[in-house]
C-alpha positions in Angstrom: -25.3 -13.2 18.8 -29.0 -13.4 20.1 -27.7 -11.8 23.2 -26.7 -8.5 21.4 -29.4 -8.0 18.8 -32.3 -6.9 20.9 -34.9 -7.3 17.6 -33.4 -10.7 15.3 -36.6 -11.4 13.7 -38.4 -14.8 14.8 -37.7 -14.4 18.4 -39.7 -13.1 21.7 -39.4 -9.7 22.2 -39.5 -7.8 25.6 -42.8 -6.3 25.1 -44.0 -10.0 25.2 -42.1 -11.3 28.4 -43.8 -8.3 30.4 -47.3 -9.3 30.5 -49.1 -9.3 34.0 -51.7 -12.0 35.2 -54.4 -10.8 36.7 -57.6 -12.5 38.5 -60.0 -11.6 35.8 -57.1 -13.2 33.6 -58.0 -17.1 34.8 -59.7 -17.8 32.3 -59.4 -19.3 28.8 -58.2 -16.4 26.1 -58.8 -16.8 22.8 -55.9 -17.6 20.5 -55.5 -14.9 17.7 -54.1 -15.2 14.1 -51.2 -12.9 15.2 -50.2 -15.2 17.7 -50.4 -18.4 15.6 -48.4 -16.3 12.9 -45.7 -15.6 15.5 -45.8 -19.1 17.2 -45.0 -20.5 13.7 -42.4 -17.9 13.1 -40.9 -18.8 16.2 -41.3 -23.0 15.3 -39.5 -22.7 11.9 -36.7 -20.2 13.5 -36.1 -23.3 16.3 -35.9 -26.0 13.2 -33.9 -24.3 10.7 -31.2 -23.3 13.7 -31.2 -27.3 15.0 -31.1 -28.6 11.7 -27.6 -26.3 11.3 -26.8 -27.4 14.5 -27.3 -30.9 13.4 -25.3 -30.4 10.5 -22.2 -29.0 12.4 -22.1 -32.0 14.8 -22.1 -34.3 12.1 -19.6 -32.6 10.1 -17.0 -32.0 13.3 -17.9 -35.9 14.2 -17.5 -37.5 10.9 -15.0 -40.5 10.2 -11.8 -39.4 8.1 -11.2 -39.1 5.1 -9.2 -42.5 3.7 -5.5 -41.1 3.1 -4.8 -42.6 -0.9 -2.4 -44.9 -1.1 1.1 -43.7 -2.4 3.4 -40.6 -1.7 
């Protein structure tokens, strides 16, 4: 659904893929506190989805259940 929810919370947004480089730009920036906040953001949003992920593999890969005997 990523693809048609321009704003799902956690993710990059477009004002954040349209940066420019420039010369001046060469060198080392310094990391702010919004940043970290959204690069954690962004971490736990990647875990949580491939831990469900994980989940849903093992549960569409798991051994049958035994039939009980009888009937």
């Amino acid at each position: 659904m990523e693809m048609f929810d321009d704003n799902m919370k956690g993710y990059r947004t477009e004002k954040d893929d349209n940066t420019v480089m420039n010369l001046s730009d060469l060198r080392k920036t310094k990391i702010t506190l919004r940043q970290i906040n959204r690069l954690r953001i962004m971490n736990d949003v990647r875990k949580l989805e491939h831990e469900k992920d994980l989940e849903q593999v093992q549960n569409q890969y798991k051994a049958p259940a035994a039939q009980p005997p009888g009937l």
